[in-house]
N, C-alpha and C positions, 0 to 999 in steps of 0.2 A: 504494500500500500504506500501511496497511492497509482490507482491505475494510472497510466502513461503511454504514449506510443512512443515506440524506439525505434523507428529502421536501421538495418543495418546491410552494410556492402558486401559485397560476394566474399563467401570464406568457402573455406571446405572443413570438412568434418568426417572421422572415420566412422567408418560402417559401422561397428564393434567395440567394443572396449577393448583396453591393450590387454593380450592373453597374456597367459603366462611363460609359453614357449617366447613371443617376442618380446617379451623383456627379460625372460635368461638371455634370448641370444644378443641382447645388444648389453645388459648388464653386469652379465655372467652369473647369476645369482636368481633364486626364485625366494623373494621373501612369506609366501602367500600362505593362511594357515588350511585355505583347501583345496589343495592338490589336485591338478587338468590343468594339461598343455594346451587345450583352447576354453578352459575358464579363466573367467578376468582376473588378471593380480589385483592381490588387493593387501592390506597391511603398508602403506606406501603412504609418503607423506607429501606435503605439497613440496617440497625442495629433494625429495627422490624422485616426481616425477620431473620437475623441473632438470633434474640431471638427466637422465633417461632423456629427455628431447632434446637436450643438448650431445650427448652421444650418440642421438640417433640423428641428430643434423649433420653429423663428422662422417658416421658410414654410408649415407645417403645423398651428400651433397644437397638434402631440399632445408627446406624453411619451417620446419613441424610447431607448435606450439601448443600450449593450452588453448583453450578458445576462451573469449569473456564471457560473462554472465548475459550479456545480453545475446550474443550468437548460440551460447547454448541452449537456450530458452526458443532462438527464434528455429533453432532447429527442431529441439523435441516437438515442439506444437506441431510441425510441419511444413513450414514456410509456409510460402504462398499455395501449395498445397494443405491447408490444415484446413481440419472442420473446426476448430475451438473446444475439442476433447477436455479433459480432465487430467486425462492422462495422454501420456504420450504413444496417439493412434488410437485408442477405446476410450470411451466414457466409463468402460469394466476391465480392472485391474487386473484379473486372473490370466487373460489368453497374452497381454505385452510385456507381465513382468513376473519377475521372482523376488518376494515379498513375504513378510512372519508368513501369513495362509495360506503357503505352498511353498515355498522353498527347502521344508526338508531342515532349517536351519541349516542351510548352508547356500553357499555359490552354485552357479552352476554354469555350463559351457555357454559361449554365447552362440547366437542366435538360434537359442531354443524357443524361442518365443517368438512371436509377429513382431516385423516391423513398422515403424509408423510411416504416413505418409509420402518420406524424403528415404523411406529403406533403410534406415539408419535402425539399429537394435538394442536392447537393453537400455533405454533413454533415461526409461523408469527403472524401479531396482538392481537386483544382482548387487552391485556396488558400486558405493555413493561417487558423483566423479567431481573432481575439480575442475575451476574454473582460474582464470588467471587473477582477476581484481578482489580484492580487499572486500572486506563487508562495511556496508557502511547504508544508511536509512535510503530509500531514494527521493529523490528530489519531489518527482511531480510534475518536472518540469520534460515537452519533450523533447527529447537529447536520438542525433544523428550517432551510431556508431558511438554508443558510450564506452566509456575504458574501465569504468567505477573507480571507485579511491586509488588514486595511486598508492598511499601508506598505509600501514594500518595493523592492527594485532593477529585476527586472521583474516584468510584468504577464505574465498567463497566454494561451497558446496552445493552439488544438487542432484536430483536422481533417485533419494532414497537408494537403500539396501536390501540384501537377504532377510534381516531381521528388521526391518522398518516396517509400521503399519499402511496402510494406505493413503493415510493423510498426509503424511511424509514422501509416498511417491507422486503426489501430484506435481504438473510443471510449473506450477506456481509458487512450490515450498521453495522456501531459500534455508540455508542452512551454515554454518563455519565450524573451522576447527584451526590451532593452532599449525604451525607450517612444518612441524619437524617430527 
């Protein structure tokens, strides 16, 4: 709150969350407590991942990053493909995400589930994702391509989780955590 319109410029975004085969292979390491070479790592903080797309701009040559809060949002919903879901792709949690009421408590491989609109997967649950900017109240006001706070204690979350209610994976939750 409060509602706002935000556009934003063309980005790209991965299909999947980062598994955990591609982050041993570019980390060497799998921190994650539930084990699958194509479930999302997870136990990662915002400055692991922040390295991680730094090592993986060195073997790849491209330009990778977090996405901000605003592209990740304008993604889940759908873009300009979006109905105004709840969730990201259904209005009903069960068939897009893994969530307390189905996940088994745990993770699970991605794209076991539908994806939304833009074919992006896991938007909502499985594990929570970072964004790049700081938390910080919003404005109200509307903002082209916002950056959010440049500074700040934490960095932005969203997505909900394996063990998150339903209320938590809507694409409207915002959420933080410390960076490390």
């Amino acid at each position: 709150h409060p509602v706002h319109k935000v556009p934003v410029s063309s980005f790209y975004m991965g299909e999947t969350e980062v598994t955990q085969a591609l982050w041993q292979a570019v980390m060497g390491d799998n921190p994650s407590r539930f084990k699958g070479s194509n479930h999302p790592v997870e136990n990662v903080s915002w400055n692991d991942c922040n390295e991680f797309i730094k090592k993986l701009n060195e073997i790849t040559s491209h330009q990778f990053r977090l996405p901000t809060e605003a592209e990740w949002e304008y993604a889940a919903r759908g873009g300009k493909k979006g109905h105004g879901y709840k969730y990201s792709g259904k209005n009903t949690i069960g068939s897009i995400a893994w969530y307390i009421d189905n996940s088994d408590n745990k993770t699970h491989t991605v794209k076991g589930k539908l994806p939304n609109e833009l074919g992006l997967y896991d938007m909502c649950g499985n594990v929570w994702e970072w964004c790049s900017d700081w938390y910080d109240h919003y404005s109200g006001n509307s903002q082209i391509d916002p950056q959010g706070s440049y500074s700040g204690i934490y960095p932005i979350l969203r997505g909900g989780c394996w063990n998150s209610n339903d209320w938590y994976c809507r694409v409207t939750n915002r959420s933080y955590n410390n960076i490390s």
